[in-house]
C-alpha positions in Angstrom: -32.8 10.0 -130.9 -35.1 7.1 -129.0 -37.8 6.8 -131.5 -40.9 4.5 -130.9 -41.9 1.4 -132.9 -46.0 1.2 -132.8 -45.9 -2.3 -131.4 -45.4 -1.1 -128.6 -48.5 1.2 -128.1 -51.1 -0.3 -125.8 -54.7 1.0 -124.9 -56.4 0.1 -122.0 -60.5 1.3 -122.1 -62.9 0.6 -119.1 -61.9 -3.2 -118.5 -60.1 -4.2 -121.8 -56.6 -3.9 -123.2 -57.5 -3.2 -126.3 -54.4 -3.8 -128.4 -54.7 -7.0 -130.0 -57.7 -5.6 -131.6 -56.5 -2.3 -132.7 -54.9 -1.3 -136.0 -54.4 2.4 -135.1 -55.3 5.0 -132.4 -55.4 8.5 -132.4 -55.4 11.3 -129.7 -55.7 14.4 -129.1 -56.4 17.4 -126.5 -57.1 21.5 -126.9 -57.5 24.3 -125.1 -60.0 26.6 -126.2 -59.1 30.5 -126.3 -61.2 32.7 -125.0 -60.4 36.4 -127.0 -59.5 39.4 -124.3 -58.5 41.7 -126.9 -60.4 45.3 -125.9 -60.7 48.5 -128.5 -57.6 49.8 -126.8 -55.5 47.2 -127.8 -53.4 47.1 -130.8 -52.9 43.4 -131.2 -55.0 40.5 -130.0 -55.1 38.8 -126.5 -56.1 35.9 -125.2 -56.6 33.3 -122.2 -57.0 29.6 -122.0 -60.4 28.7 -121.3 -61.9 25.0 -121.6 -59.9 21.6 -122.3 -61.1 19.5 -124.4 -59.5 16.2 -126.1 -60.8 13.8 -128.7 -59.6 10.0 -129.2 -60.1 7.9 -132.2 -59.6 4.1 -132.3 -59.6 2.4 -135.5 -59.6 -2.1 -135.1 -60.9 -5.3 -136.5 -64.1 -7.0 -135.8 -63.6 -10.4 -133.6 -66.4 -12.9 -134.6 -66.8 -13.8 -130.7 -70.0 -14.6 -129.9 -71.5 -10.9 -128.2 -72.7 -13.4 -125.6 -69.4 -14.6 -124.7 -68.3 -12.9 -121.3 -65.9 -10.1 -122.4 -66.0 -10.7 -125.7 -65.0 -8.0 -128.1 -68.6 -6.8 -128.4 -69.8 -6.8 -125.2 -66.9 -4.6 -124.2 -68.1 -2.1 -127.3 -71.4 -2.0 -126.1 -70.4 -1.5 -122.5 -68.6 1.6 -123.7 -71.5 2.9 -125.9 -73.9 2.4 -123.3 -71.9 4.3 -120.5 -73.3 8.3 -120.4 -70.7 8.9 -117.7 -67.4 7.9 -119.9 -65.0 5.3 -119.4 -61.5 5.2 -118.2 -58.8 5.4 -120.7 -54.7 4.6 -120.5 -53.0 5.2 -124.1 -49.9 4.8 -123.7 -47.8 5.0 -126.8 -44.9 4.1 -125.5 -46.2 1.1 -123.7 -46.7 0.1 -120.1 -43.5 0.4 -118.3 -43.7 2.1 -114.9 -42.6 5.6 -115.9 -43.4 5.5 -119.6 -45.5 8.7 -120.9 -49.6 8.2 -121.1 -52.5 10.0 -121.6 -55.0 9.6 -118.5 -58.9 10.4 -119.6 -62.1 9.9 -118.8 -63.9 9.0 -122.2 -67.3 9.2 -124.1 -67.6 7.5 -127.1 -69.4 9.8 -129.9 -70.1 7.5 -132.3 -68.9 4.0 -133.7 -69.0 2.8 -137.2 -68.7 -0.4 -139.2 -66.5 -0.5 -142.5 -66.2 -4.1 -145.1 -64.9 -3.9 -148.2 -64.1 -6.7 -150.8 -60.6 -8.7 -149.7 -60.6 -6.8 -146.2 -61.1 -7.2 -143.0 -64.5 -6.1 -141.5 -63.7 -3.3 -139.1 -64.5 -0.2 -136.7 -63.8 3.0 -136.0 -64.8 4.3 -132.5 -64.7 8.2 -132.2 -64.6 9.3 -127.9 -64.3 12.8 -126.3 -63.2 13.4 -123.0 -65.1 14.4 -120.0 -63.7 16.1 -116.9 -59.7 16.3 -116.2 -57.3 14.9 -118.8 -53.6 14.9 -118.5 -50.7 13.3 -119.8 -49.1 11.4 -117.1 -46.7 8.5 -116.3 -47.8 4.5 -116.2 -47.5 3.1 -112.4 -48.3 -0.2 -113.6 -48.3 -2.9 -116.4 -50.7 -4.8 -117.1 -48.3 -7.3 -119.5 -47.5 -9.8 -116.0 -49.9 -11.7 -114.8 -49.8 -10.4 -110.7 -50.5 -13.3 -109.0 -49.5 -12.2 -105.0 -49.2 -8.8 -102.7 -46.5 -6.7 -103.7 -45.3 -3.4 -104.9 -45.0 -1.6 -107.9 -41.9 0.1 -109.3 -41.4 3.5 -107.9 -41.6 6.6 -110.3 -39.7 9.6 -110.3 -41.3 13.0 -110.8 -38.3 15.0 -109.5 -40.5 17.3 -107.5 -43.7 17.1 -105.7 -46.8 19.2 -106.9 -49.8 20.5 -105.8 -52.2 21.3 -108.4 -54.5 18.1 -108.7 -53.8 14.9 -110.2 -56.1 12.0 -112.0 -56.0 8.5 -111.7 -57.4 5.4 -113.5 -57.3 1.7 -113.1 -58.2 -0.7 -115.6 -58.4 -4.5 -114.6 -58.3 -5.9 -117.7 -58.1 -9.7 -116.9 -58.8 -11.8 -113.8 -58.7 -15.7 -113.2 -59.1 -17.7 -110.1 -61.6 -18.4 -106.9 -62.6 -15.5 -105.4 -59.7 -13.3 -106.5 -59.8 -9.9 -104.8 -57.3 -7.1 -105.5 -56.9 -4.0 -103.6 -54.9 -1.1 -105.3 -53.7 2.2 -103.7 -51.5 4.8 -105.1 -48.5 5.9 -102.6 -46.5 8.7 -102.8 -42.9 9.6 -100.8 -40.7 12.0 -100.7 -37.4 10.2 -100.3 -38.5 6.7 -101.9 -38.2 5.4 -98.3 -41.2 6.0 -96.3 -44.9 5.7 -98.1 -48.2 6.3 -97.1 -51.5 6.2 -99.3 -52.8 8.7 -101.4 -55.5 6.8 -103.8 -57.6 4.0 -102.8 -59.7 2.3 -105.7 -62.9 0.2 -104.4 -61.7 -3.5 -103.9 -62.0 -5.3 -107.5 -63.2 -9.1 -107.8 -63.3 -9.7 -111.8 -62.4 -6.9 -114.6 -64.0 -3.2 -114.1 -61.8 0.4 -113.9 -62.0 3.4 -111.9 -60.9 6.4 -112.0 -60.1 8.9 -109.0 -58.8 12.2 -108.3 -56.7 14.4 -106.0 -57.9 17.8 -105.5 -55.6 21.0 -106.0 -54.1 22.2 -103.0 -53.4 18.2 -101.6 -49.4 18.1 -102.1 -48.3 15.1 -104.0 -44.8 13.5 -103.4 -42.2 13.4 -105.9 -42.1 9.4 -105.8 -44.9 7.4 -106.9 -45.6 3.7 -106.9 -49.2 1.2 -106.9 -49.1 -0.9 -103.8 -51.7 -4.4 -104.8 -52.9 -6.3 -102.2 -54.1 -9.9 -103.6 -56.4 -12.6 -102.1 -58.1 -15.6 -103.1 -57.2 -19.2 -104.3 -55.2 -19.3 -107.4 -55.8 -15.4 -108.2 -54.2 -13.9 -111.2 -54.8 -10.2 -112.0 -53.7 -7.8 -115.3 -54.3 -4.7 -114.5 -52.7 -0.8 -115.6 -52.8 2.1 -113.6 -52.0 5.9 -115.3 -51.3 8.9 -113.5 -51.3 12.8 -114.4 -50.4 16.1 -112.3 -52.5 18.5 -113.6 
């Protein structure tokens, strides 16, 4: 058995990597059933009907000035304040191209404060997700500094599919004059020839995006992130998750 020490779980939300301020996170996903049985029937039936998925993160307060550019603070109150839902990689795991991670689109339901006598102040942020969810594979990790063009590993899925797919980018750290970083998602289906699937809107500083591939679009067995960097001195962190529904 390969079991998995917890330092190596990472979390990238909206445009943070949130791990050096977590203590735990928790995840989870449902499908609701939806009862079939009729008065014929002599046992119960049912279908699936709606996903659903909840995420918990538990951390420590950093005393970071909430007027600091991505302190700690801002970045809560950038994910309380967005109505549409964030972005979210957990990957348990850990970055590595092909690692398992959970690829969501998340609303944060409520957020609460906790200080007790010899603790540490902390918080507990509660999020649901909105739209597709999936678990997936990481295409890229956000643990090197990518400071020119280049390509990501490629990932294996064995097959291609068909049935939809999510996508989400988190830039998590940036550095330089006028850095610019273009990121698309390619897919093959020999590892040989590639041609783009996902385009993300050019980023210049940290922000994430998430995109989508609709059912019926066939998507290669091979995957890989392709970055295109410009600027003087540009450095970029960034993650990219992706999940076959």
């Amino acid at each position: 058995m390969a079991f998995v020490p917890t330092h190596n779980s990472r979390i990238a939300i909206s445009d943070r990597e949130w791990s050096g301020d977590l203590t735990s996170v928790d995840t989870s996903s449902a499908v609701d059933p939806l009862d079939t049985t009729t008065l014929a029937d002599t046992s119960k039936s049912f279908i699936s009907g709606m996903m659903s998925g909840t995420m918990t993160c538990n951390g420590l307060i950093d005393s970071a000035s909430a007027t600091v550019a991505n302190s700690q603070w801002q970045d809560l109150y950038a994910i309380k304040g967005d109505s549409d839902g964030v972005p979210a990689i957990i990957a348990l795991e850990g970055f590595a191209a092909g690692n398992q991670v959970w690829v969501a689109q998340a609303t944060e339901t409520s957020w609460s404060n906790n200080s007790s006598v010899a603790g540490t102040v902390n918080f507990t942020i509660n999020m649901e997700t909105t739209g597709d969810q999936g678990y997936g594979v990481s295409l890229f990790d956000p643990g090197t500094a990518q400071t020119a063009t280049g390509n990501g590993t490629a990932v294996d899925n064995s097959s291609s599919t068909s049935t939809g797919a999510v996508a989400n980018l988190n830039v998590v750290e940036v550095s330089g004059t006028s850095p610019t970083l273009d990121v698309v998602v390619q897919h093959s289906a020999d590892d040989t020839t590639y041609s783009t699937l996902l385009t993300y809107t050019q980023a210049t500083g940290t922000t994430s995006q998430r995109l989508a591939v609709a059912s019926g679009v066939t998507i290669n067995r091979y995957l890989r992130v392709s970055a295109t960097i410009g600027g003087t001195t540009p450095s970029f962190k960034f993650a990219v998750g992706f999940a076959r529904l």
